[in-house]
C-alpha distance (Angstrom), angle and dihedral (degrees) to the residues before:
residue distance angle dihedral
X1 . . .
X2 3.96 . .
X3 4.19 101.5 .
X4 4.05 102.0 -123.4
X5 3.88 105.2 -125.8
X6 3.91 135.7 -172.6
X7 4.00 106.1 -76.4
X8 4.16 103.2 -110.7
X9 4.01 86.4 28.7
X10 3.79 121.0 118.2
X11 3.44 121.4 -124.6
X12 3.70 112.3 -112.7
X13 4.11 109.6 -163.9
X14 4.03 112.7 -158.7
X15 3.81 99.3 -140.2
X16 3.39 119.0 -147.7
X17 4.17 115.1 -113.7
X18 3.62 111.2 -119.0
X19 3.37 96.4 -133.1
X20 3.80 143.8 43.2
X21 3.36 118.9 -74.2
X22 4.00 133.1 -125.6
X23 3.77 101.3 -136.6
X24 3.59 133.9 160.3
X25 3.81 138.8 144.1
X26 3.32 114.2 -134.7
X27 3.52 120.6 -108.8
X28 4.13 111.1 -139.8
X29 3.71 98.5 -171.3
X30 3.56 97.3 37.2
X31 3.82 121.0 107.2
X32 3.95 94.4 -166.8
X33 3.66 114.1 103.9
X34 3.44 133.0 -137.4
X35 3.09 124.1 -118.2
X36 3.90 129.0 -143.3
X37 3.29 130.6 -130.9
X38 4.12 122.4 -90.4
X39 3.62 119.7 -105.2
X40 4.18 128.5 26.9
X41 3.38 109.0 -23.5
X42 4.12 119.2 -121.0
X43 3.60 120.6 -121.9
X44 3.81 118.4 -143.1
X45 4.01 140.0 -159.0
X46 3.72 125.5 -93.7
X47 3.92 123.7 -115.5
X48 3.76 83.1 -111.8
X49 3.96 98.0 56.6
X50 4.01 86.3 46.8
X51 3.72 90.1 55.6
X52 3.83 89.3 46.5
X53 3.84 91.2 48.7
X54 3.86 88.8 48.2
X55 3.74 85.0 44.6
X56 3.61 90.3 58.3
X57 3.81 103.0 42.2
X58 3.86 88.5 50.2
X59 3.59 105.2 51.9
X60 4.13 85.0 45.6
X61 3.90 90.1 63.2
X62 4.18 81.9 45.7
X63 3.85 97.5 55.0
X64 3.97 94.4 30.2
X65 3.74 109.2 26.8
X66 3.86 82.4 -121.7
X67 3.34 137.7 116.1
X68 4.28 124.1 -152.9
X69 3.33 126.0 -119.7
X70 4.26 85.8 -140.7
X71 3.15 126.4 -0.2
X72 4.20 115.8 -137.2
X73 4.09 116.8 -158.8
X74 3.61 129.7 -165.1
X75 4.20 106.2 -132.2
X76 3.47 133.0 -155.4
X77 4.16 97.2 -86.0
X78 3.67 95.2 43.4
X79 4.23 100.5 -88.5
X80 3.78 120.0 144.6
X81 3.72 107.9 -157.1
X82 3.96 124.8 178.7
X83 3.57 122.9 -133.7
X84 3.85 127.9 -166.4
X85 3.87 117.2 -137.9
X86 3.62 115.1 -120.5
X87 3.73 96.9 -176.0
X88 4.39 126.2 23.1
X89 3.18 115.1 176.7
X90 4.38 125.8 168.9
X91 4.29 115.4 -163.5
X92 3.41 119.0 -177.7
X93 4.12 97.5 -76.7
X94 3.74 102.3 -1.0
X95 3.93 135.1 60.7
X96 3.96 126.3 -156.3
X97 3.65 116.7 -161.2
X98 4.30 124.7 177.4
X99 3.52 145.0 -172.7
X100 3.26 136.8 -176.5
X101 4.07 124.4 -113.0
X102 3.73 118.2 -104.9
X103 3.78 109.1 -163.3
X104 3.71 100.5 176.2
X105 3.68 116.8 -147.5
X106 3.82 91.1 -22.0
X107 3.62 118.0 123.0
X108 4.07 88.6 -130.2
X109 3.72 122.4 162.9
X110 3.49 93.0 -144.3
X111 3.81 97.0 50.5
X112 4.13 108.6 125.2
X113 3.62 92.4 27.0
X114 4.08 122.2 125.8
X115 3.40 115.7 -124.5
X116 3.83 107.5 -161.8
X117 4.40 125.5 179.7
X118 3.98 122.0 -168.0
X119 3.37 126.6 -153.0
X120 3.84 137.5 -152.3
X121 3.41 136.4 166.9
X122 3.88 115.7 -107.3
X123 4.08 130.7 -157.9
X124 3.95 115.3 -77.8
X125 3.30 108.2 -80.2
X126 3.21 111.6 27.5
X127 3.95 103.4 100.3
X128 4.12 120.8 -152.9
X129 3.34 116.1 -41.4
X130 3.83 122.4 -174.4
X131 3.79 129.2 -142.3
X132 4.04 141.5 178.8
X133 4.24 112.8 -104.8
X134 3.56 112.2 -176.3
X135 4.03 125.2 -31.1
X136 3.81 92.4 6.6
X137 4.18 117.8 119.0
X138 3.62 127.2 -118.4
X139 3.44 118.0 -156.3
X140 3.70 125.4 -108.6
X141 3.86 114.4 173.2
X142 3.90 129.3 42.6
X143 3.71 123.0 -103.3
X144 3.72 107.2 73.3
X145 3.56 122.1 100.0
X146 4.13 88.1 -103.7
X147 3.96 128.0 72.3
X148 3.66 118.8 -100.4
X149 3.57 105.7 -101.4
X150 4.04 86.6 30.4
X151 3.99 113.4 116.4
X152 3.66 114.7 -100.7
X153 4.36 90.9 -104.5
X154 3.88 93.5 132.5
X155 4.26 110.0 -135.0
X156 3.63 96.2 -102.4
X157 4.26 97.2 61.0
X158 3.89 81.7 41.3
X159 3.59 90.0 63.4
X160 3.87 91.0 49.8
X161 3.44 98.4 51.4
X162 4.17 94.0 44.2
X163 3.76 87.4 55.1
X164 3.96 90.8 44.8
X165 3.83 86.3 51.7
X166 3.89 102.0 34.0
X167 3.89 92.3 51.1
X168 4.30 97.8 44.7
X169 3.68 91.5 45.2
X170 3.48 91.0 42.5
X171 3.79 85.7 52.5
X172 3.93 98.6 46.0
X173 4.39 83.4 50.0
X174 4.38 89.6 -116.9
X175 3.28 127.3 120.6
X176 3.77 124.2 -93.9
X177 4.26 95.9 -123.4
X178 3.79 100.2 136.6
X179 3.64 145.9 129.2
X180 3.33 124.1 -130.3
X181 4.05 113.9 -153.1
X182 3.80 107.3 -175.0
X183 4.01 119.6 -164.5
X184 3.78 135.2 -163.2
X185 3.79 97.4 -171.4
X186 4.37 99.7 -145.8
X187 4.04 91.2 18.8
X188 3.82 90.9 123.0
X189 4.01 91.7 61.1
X190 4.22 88.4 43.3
X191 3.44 96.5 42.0
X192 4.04 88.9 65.9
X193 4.23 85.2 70.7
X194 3.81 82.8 52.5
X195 3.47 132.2 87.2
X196 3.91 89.5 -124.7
X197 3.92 85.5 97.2
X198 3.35 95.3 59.8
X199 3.91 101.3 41.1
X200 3.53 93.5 52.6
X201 4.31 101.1 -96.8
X202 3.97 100.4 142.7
X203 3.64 122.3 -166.8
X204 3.88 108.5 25.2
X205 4.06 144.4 -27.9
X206 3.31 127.2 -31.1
X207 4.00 115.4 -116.5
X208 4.37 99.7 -125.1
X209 3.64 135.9 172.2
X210 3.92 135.5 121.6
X211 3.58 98.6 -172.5
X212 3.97 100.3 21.0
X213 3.71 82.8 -119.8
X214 3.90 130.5 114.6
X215 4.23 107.4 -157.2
X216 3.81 94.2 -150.9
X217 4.29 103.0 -115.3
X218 3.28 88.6 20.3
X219 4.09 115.0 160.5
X220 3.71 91.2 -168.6
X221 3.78 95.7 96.3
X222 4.12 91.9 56.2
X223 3.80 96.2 43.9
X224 3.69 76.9 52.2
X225 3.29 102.7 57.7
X226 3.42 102.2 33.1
X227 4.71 76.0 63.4
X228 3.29 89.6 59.8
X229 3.50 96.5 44.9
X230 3.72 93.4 55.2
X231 4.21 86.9 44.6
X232 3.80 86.9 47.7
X233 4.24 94.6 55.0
X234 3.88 96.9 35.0
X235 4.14 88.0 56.0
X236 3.56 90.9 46.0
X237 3.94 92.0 54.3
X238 3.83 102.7 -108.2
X239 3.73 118.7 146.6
X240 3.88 108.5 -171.3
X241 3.60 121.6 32.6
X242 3.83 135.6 166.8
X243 3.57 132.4 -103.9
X244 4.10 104.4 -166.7
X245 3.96 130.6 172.8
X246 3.39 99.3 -136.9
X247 3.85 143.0 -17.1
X248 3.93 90.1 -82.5
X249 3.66 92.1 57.9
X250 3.91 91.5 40.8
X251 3.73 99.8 53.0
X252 4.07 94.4 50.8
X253 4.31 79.7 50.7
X254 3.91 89.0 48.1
X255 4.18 83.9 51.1
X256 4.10 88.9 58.0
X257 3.87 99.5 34.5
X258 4.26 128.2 29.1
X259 4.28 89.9 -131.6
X260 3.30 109.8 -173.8
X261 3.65 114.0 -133.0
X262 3.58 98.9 -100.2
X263 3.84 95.8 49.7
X264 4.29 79.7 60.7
X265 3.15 106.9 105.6
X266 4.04 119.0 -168.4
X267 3.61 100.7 -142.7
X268 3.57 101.3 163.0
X269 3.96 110.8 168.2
X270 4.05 92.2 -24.4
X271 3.69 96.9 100.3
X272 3.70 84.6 144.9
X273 3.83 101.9 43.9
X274 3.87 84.0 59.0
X275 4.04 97.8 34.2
X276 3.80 82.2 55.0
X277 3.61 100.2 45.0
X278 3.88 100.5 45.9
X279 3.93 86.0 56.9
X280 3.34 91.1 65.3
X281 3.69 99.5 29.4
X282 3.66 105.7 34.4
X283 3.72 136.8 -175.3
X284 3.88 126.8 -172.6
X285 4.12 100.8 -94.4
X286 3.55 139.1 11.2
X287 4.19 129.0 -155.0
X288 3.80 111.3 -160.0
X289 3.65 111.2 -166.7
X290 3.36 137.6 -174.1
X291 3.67 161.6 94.9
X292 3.45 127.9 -32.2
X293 4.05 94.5 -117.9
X294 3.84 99.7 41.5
X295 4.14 77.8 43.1
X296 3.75 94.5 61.8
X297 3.99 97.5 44.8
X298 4.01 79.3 61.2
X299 3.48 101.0 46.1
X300 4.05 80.2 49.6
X301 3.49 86.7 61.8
X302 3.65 97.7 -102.2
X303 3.98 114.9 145.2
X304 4.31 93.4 -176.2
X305 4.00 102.5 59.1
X306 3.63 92.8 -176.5
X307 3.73 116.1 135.0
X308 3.76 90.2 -127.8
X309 3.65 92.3 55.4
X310 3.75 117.0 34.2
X311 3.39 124.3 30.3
X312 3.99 133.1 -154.4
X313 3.72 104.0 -99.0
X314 3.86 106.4 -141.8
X315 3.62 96.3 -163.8
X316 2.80 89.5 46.9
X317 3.89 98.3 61.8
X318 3.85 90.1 34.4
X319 3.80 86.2 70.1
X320 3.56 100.8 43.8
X321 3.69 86.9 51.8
X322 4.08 93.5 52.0
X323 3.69 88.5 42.5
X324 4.31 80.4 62.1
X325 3.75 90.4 49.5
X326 3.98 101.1 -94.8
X327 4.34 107.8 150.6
X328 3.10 126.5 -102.0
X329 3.69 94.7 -108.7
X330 4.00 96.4 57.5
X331 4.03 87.3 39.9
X332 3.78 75.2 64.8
X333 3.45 108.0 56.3
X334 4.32 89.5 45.0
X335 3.88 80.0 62.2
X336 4.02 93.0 53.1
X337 4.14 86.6 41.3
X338 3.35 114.7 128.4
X339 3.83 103.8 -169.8
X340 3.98 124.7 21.6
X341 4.03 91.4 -123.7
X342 4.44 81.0 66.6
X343 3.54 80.6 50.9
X344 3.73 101.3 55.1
X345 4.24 85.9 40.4
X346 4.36 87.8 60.5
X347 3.52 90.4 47.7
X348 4.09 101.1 55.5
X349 3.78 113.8 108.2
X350 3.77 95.4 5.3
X351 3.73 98.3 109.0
X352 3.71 114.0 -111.5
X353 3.89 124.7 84.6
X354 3.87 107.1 -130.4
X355 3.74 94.7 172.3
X356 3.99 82.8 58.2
X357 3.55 90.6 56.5
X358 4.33 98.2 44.4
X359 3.35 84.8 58.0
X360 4.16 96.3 45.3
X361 3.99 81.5 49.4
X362 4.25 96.5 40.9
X363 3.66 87.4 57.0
X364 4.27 94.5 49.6
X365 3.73 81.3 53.8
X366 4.21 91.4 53.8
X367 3.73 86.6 55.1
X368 3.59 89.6 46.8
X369 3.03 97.4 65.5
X370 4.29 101.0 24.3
X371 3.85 78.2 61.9
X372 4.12 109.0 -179.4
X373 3.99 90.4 -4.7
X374 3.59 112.3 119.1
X375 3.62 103.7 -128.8
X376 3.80 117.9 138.8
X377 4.04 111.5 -143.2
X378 3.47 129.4 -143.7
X379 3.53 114.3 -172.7
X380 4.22 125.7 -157.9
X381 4.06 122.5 -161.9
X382 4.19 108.1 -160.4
X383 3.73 122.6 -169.0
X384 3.69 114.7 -141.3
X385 3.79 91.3 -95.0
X386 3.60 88.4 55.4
X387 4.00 100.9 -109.8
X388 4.00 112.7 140.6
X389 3.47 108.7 -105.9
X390 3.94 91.7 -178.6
X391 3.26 150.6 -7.2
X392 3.46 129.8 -160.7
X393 3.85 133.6 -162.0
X394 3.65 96.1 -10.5
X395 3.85 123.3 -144.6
């Protein structure tokens, strides 16, 4: 069945990726790990460097009546990857060209997609101007490094795709007056497992990438995010906002506190990458949430809570529990523990409160790390079922 589409509106083709894809959602709550796959990992190109390639291909078939085969691109350390089109299409005076996102080994939500840019000519004068086609955000609220009203087409794949344009045009002696409409055909469905929700990017994904290159298992993109999030609620006036592990932990907060949505920030594992961030950019108070095993890696003094990369030291809690009064002979079965819930189980009914005291110790790390910053810190233990287990200096 032909789709039926808009009259005037290009038709954008998803293509379908060759090969499998790596896809998962991340699990907040969960405690499993992931594992990655055997072997050298593959790296993979950025949203933004697809739009630039598509950028490229496109305005070739404007100046030349021609489409590439592939499309190379020079990006911003010097690498020349190629990219096969999955979609050309030529209109009378504007091109679209796709392809579809190749995230390597990384475990990116976008991976598969096609990323697709159209072209058209514009009156003299009027430079490039950049807009949002289909599944691709627009910004709403103040913060970001983009206007409000501004597509979400982050500065650094801007600066790809002017230099794409600036040099061809250049070379074909026209002027560079163009607008760029860049489309992620299903990015308003994947942009919901996004922060763009949250940090006020309506309508779709937002197209990212410094380098053009995605590190496979790289935790770069969260910390980012979880930046801008913090950017996002200071400009928009809010003085406490939350910094949960997972939606468990964030729905017992949202029972204590009425957080907006852009004072919610997903923290996940990156305890640091916020810690860090808030010293630096501060607001008044801070809510750290979460459960009671990613809780004790923090009170440990771990700022990376990820399963892969701190572990629950048993020892560890054994002594803090004697140090409360537990015997000796329960202080030795949290040594010969094997998971923190076990932990939790040996401590019912014996008298001391050792979730009250992870979170007493979770919050001396904040400071830790917060260092001179005035930010008070509230910090939330949640059992699995969601129940508060503690709550520590409450605001």
């Amino acid at each position: 069945m032909t789709p039926r589409v808009p009259p005037g509106r290009p038709v954008i083709v998803a293509a379908v990726c060759a090969r499998n894809r790596l896809a998962y959602k991340r699990s907040m709550e969960a405690e499993r790990r992931v594992e990655k796959p055997r072997g050298e990992l593959r790296r993979g190109w950025t949203t933004g460097a697809c739009a630039a390639a598509a950028t490229k291909a496109a305005l070739t078939a404007l100046l030349t009546g021609r489409f590439p085969d592939a499309v190379s691109i020079v990006l911003p350390k010097g690498e020349t990857p190629l990219f096969p089109l999955a979609v050309r299409l030529l209109q009378s005076g504007r091109a679209t060209a796709a392809v579809v996102k190749d995230a390597g080994d990384d475990p990116d939500v976008t991976h598969g997609m096609t990323i697709a840019a159209t072209l058209r000519f514009l009156p003299a004068g009027s430079g490039i101007v950049f807009a949002a086609g289909e599944g691709v955000g627009t910004v709403t609220l103040p913060g970001l490094p983009l206007a409000v009203g501004e597509p979400a087409i982050n500065p650094a794949p801007r600066a790809m795709m002017r230099a794409i344009v600036d040099e061809l045009c250049a070379a074909h002696g026209v002027a560079a007056d163009l607008e760029i409409s860049v489309a992620a055909p299903g990015g308003d469905r994947i942009a919901q497992s996004t922060w763009n929700p949250r940090l006020g990017i309506v309508g779709g994904i937002s197209i990212l990438g410094t380098t053009g290159v995605v590190h496979p298992y790289s935790c770069s993109a969260w910390i980012h995010s979880i930046h801008r999030g913090i950017d996002v609620a200071r400009a928009n006036g809010i003085d406490h906002v939350l910094g949960a592990t997972g939606s468990t932990s964030e729905a017992a907060a949202l029972r204590l506190h009425a957080f907006p949505p852009v004072a919610r920030l997903d923290m996940g594992d990156f305890a640091g990458g916020l810690l860090k961030y808030l010293r630096r950019h501060p607001v008044a108070k801070l809510t750290l949430a979460g459960g009671f095993a990613k809780m004790t890696k923090l009170a440990q003094g771990a700022l990376d809570l990820h399963s892969g990369r701190s572990q629950v030291d048993f020892a560890w809690l054994a002594g803090t529990a004697a140090a409360l009064g537990l015997n000796r002979e329960a202080k030795e079965r949290i040594q010969a523990a094997s998971t923190a819930l076990q932990v939790l189980e040996l401590t019912q009914g014996s008298g001391i409160d050792l979730p009250a005291k992870i979170a007493q110790l979770c919050a001396a790390t904040a400071r830790a790390e917060l260092l001179e910053s005035k930010v008070e810190v509230e910090v939330l233990i949640v059992g699995r079922d969601g129940a508060l287990l503690a709550r520590h200096n409450p605001l």
